[in-house]
C-alpha positions as CSV (number, residue, x, y, z in Angstrom):
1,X,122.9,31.1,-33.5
2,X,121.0,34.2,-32.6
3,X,120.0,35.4,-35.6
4,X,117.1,38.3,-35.5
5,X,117.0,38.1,-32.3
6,X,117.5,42.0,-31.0
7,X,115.6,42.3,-28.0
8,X,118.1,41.9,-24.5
9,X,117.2,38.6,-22.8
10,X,118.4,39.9,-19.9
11,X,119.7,36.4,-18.5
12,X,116.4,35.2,-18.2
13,X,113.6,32.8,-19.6
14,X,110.7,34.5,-21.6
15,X,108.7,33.9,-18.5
16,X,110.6,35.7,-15.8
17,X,111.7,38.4,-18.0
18,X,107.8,39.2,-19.2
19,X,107.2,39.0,-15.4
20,X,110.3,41.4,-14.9
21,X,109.0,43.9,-17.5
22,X,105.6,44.1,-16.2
23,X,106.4,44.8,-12.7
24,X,108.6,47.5,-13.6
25,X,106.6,48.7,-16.1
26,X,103.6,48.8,-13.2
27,X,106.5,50.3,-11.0
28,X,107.2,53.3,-13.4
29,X,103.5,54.2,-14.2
30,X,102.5,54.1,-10.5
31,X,105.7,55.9,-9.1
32,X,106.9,58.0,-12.0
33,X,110.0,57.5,-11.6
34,X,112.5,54.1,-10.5
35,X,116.0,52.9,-9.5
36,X,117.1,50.5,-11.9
37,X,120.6,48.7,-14.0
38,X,120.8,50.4,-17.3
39,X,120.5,47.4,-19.3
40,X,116.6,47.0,-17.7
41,X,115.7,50.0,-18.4
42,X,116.4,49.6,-22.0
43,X,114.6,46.7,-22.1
44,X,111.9,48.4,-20.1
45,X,111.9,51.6,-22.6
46,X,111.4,49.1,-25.3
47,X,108.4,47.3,-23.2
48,X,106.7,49.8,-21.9
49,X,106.2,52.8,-24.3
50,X,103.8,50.9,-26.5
51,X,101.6,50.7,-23.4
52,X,102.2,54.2,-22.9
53,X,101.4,55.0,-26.6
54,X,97.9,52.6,-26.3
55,X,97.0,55.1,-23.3
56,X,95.7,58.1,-25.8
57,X,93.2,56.4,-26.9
58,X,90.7,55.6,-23.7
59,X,89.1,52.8,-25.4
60,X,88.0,49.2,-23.9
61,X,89.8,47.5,-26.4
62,X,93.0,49.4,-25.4
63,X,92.4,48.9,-21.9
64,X,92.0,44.9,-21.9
65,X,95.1,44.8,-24.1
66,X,97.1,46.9,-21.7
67,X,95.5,44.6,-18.8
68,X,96.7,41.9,-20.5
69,X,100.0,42.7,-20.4
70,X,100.3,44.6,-17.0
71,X,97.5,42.6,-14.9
72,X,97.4,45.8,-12.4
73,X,93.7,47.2,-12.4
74,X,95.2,50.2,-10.9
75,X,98.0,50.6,-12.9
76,X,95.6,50.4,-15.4
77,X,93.6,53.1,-14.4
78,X,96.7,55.4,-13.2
79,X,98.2,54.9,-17.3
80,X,94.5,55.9,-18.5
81,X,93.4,58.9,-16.3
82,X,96.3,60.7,-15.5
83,X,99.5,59.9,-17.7
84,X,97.4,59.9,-20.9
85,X,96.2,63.9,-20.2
86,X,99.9,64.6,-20.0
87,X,101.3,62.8,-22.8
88,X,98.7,63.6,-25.0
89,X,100.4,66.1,-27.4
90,X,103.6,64.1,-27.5
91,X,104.5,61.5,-30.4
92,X,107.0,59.5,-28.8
93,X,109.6,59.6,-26.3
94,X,107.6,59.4,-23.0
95,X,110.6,58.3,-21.1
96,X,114.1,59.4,-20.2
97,X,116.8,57.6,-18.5
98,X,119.1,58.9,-16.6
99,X,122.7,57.3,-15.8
100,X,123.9,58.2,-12.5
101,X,126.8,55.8,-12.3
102,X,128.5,52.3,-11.4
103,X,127.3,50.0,-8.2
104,X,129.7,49.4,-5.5
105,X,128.9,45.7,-5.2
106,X,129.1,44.5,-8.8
107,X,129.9,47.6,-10.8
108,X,126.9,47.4,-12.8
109,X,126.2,50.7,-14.5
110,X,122.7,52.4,-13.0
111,X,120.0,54.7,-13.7
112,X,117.1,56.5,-13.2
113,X,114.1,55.9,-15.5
114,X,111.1,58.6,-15.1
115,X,108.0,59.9,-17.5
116,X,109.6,62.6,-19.0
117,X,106.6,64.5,-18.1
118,X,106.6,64.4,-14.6
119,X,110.0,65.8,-13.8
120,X,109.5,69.2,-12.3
121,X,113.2,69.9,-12.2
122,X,113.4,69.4,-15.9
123,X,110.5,71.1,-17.0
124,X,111.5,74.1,-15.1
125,X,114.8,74.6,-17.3
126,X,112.8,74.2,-20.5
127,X,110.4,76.6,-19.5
128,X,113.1,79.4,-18.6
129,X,115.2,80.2,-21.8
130,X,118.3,82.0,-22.0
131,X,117.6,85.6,-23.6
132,X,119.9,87.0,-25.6
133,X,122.8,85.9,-28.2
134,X,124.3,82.4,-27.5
135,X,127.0,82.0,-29.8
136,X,130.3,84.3,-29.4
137,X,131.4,85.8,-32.5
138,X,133.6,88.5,-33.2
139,X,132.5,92.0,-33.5
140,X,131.9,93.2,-37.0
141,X,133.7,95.6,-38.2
142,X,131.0,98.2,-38.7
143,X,130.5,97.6,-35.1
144,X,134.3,98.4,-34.4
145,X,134.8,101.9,-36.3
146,X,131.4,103.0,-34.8
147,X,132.5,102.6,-30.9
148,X,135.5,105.1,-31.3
149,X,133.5,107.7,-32.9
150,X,131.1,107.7,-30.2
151,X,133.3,107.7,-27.6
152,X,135.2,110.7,-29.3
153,X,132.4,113.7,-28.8
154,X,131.6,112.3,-24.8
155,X,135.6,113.5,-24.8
156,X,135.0,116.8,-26.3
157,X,132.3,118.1,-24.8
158,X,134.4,118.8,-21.3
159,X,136.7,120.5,-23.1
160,X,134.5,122.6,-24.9
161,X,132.7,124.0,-21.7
């Protein structure tokens, strides 16, 4: 039975798929961004944002518990130095996964995983907002009657001259 057991195994034993985790977790902190199936990187979202979330706080205590887990000194440093300046005002959420279809070998869905801080295209589009009204809604009635009666002297004032 698999009872309380919520976490995707992923096909593997607990030893390859900590392994698995790890080096894609050292993949995604080092390149910002990777390639993978879309059942990995839910299991990877799941791994690594707690090591994401340790990074605000630069402490030693922090950084031999995220050692532990990764066992990347560089990766190490990259997650402490750079990422955690980024991520500091967020609360959660410091990835984003994007689907970008089936594979042609197997059909296995895909995706992108990236810091959701270090997408420039994104960023970009929530810097830039729309100005103006966004819903459509009817004109008012007020807004009706008035248009007429302006329109009405502009007709006039020809004729008067």
């Amino acid at each position: 039975m698999r009872h309380n057991k919520k976490f995707n195994h992923l096909g593997r034993k607990k030893a390859h798929r900590d392994a698995l985790l790890a080096n894609m977790t050292i993949s995604l902190i080092m390149h910002k961004r990777i390639f993978t199936t879309l059942a990995k990187a839910k299991a990877l979202r799941i791994y690594a944002e707690p090591l994401i979330n340790r990074a605000k706080n630069d402490s030693m205590v922090n950084r031999r518990l995220v050692f532990s887990y990764l066992q990347n000194k560089e990766a190490v440093n990259e997650l402490f130095r750079e990422i955690s300046t980024k991520i500091a005002e967020r609360n959660g959420g410091y990835t984003r996964i994007l689907k970008t279809g089936n594979r042609l070998g197997d059909n296995a869905q895909m995706c992108f995983i990236e810091l959701v801080d270090y997408n420039e295209n994104m960023l970009k589009e929530k810097g830039a907002k729309k100005e103006g009204r966004t819903r459509r809604s009817r004109r008012s009635k007020a807004a009706a009657t008035e248009a007429p009666a302006a329109e009405a002297p502009a007709t006039e004032a020809p004729a008067a001259e």
